[in-house]
C-alpha positions in Angstrom: 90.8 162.0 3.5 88.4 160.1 6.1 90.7 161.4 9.0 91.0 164.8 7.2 87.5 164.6 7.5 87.3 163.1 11.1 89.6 165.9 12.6 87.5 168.4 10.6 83.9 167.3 12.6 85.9 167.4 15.9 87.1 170.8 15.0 83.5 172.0 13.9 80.8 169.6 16.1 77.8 171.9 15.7 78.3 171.7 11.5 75.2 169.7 11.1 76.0 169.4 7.6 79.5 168.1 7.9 78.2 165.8 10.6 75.0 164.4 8.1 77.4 164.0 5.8 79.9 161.9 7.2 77.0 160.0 8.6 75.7 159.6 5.1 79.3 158.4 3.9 79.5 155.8 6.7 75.8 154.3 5.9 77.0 154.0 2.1 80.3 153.3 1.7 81.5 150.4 4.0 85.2 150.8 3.3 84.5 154.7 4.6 82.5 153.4 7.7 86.0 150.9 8.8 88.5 153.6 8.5 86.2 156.3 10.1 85.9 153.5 13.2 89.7 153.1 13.7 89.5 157.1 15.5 92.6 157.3 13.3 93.6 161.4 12.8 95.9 162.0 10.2 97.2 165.2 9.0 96.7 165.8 5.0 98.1 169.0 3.0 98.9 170.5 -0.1 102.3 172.1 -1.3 102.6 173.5 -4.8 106.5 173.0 -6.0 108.9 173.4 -8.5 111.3 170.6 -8.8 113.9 170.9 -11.8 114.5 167.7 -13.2 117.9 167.2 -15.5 116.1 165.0 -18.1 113.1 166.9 -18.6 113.6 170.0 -17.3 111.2 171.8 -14.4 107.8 170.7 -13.0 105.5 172.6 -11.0 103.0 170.0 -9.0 101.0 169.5 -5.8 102.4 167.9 -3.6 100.0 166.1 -1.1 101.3 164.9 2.1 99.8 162.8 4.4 101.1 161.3 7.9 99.5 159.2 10.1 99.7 158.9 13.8 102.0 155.8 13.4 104.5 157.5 11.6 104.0 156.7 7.8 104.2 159.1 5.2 102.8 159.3 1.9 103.7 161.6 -1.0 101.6 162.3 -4.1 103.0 164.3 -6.7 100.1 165.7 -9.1 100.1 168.5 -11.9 97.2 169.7 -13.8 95.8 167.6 -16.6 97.0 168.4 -20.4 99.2 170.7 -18.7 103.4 171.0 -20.0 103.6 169.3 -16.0 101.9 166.8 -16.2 103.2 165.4 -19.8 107.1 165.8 -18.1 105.6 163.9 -15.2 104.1 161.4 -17.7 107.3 160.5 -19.3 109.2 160.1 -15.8 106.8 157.5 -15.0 107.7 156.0 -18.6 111.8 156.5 -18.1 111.7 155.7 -14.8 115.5 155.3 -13.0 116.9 155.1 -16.8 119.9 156.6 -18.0 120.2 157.9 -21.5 123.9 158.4 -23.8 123.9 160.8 -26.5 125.5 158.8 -29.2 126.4 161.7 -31.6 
């Protein structure tokens, strides 16, 4: 988010609110102020998809990418809180890799 915010200022300079802002950020937060010094410019977004899984059938989420200028990628899957997505999402993180036998 601090390089989303980073390539954001360079895209608007004259925003003097953007600009006091991330000033503000840097003067508080001093984890903020060392990423915001390594000039990095990543590019973040935001895909909604629907992924049907066998075990628990589909799930709609966000989908936030991020990629840096060194070539890692991140992947963040999300769905709304108390939503049907999000408890399927819940119990894959419980299953995980598992496999289950119907023993009927």
């Amino acid at each position: 988010m601090v390089c989303d915010l980073r390539r954001t200022l360079d895209r608007y300079p004259a925003d003097r609110g953007l600009a006091q802002m991330c000033r503000a950020l840097r003067e508080q937060d001093d984890n903020f102020a060392r990423l915001w010094d390594t000039g990095d410019v990543a590019r973040h977004r935001t895909v909604r998809k629907t992924v049907n899984h066998p075990l628990v059938g589909p799930i709609t989420a966000d989908c936030d990418v991020l990629t840096t200028p060194d070539t890692e990628l991140y992947v963040v899957f999300t769905a709304e809180p108390g939503s049907e997505d999000a408890s399927r999402l819940d119990l894959l993180r419980v299953t995980g890799t598992q496999s289950f036998a119907r023993t009927d």
